[in-house]
C-alpha positions as CSV (number, residue, x, y, z in Angstrom):
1,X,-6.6,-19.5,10.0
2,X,-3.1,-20.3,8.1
3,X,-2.2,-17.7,5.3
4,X,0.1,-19.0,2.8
5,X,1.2,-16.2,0.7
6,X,2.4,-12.9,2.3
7,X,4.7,-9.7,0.9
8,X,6.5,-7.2,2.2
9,X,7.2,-4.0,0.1
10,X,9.6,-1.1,1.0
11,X,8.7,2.1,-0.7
12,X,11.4,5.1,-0.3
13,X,9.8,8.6,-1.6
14,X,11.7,10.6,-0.1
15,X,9.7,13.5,1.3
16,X,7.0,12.8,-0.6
17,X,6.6,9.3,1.4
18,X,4.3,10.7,4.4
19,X,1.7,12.4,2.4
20,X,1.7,9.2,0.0
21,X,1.5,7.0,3.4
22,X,-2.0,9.2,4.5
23,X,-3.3,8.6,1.0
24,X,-3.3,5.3,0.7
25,X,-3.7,4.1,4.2
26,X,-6.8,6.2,4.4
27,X,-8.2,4.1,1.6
28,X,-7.1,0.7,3.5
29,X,-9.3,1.9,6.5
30,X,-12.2,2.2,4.4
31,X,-12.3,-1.2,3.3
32,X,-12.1,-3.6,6.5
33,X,-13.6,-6.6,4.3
34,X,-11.0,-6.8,2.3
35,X,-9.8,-10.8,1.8
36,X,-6.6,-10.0,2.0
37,X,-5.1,-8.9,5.2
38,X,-3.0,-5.5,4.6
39,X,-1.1,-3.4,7.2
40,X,0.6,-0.1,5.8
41,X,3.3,1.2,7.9
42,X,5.3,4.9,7.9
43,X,8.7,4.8,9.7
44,X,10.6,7.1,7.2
45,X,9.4,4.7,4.6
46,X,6.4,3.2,3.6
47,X,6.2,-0.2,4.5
48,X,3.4,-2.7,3.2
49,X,2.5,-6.0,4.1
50,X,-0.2,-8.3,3.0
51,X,-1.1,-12.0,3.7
52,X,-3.3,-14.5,1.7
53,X,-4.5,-17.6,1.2
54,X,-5.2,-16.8,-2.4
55,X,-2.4,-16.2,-4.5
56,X,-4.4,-14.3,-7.0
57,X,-5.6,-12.1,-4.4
58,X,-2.5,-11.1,-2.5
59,X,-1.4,-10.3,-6.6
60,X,-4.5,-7.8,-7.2
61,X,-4.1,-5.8,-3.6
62,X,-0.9,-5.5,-4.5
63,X,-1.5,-4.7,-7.6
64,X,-3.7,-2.1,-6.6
65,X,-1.8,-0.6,-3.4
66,X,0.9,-0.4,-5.8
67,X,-0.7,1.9,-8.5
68,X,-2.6,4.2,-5.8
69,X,1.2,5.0,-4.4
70,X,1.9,5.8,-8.0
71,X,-0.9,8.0,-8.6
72,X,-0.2,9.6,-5.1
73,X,3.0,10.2,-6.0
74,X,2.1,11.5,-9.6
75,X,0.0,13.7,-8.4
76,X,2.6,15.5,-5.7
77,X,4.6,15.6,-8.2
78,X,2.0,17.6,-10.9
79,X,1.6,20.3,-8.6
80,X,5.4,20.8,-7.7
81,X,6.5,24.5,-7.8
């Protein structure tokens, strides 16, 4: 199977990015059916990449992985001392 759209995003939180990284991975392991092949990496940043042969569908994972790290991150940051 050829995939014709793929994306690599870099995402730098600081110390904040590991906890983000086990949030939203964890969610990526519960959804093995997804059409959209997605691999979440943590090497001192978070690193995402996702492959598709549907544009629109590499759009709306991304999409979504993107506002989960968001709220992840919001939320760390609500309950800062």
């Amino acid at each position: 199977m050829t995939l014709n759209f793929s994306a690599d995003i870099t995402v730098d939180a600081q110390d904040k990015t590991k906890a983000i990284f086990d949030s939203v991975n964890t969610d990526n392991k519960f959804y093995p059916e997804n059409p959209v092949k997605t691999e979440i990496k943590f090497n001192e940043k978070l690193t995402i990449s996702v492959e598709s042969n549907h544009l629109a569908h590499l759009r709306a994972n991304l999409n979504s992985t993107l506002r989960l790290i968001q709220a992840s991150h919001d939320t760390i940051e609500s309950v800062k001392e």
